[in-house]
N, C-alpha and C positions, 0 to 999 in steps of 0.2 A: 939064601934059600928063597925059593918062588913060592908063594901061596898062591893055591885058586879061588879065587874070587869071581862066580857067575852072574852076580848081577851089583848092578849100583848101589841098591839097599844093603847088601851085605856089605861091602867095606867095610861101613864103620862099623860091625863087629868085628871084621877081624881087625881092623887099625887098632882097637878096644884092648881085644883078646892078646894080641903080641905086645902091645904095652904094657900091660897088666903083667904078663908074663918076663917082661925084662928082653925079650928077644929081639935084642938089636936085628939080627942078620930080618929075622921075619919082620920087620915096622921096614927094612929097605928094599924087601921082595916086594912089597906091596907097590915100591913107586914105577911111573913109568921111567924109562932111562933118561927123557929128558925132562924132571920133573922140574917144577920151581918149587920152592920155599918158601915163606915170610916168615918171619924169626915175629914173636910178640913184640921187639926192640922196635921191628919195621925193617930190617935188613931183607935184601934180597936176594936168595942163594939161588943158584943155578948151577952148582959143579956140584957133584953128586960126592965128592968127598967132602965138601962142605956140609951139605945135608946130611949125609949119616954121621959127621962130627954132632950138627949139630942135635941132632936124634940119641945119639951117644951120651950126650951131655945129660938131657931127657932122663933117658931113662938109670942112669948114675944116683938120679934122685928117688929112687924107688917111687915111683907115680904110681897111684892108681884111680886110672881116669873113668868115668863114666860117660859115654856116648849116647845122647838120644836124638835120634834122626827125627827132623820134624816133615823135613821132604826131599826128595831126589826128583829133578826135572830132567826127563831125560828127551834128547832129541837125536836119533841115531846110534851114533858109537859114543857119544858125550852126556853128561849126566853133571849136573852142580845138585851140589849137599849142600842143605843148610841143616846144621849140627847143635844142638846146644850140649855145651861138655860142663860136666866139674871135674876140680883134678885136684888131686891130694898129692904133695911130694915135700921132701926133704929138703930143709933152708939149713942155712948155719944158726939159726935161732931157734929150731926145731922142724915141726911138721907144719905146712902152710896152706890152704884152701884156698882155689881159686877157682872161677865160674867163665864163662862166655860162651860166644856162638860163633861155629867156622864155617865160613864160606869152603867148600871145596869141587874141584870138577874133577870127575874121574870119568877116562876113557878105555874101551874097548881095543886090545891090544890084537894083533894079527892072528892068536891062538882062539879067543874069542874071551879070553877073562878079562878083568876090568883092575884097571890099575891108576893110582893117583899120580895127575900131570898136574894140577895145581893144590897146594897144603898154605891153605889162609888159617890160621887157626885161632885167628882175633878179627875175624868178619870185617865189619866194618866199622870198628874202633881202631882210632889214631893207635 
């Protein structure tokens, strides 16, 4: 499933709203086809079945994330997000909190919507 997404601010609501929601198929509409990934691990995905594995994994854990945009720099068809998130999800010890800030860029695809090419979602922490 595609979402539309018409500007760079909007993303991370819908990134938000489809995770929150458990909607795998809608968290991989959002990417572009040749998106990259950083796993919080530090791995780095580039095959789009790897990504939505690892999205899949995500949202397994019933997340529910809060996204607050602090700024979208956009220059043309490309835009970097910097995001501070919390995320609430399920561990095998219970329910777990966790906080940080993602880097991400999202670009302008040939329809004119805006879809994520790069998903950092641990910024600039190791």
């Amino acid at each position: 499933m595609t979402i539309t997404v018409k500007t760079p601010s909007d993303m991370s609501a819908a990134f938000t709203d489809r995770m929150n929601a458990g909607d795998l198929d809608g968290l991989v509409g959002l990417l572009a086809p040749d998106a990259v990934s950083r796993t919080p691990a530090g791995e780095i995905l580039t095959d789009p079945t790897k990504i939505r594995a690892d999205l899949a994994g995500l949202v397994a854990r019933r997340p529910h994330l809060v996204n607050n945009l602090r700024h979208a720099l956009i220059s043309g068809d490309i835009a970097l997000e910097i995001i501070d998130w919390t995320l609430e999800l399920d561990t095998p010890d219970g329910r777990a909190s966790l906080a940080g800030t993602t880097a991400n860029v999202v670009r302008r695809d040939e329809h004119g919507d805006w879809r994520l090419a790069v998903l950092n979602p641990t910024g600039t922490a190791v």
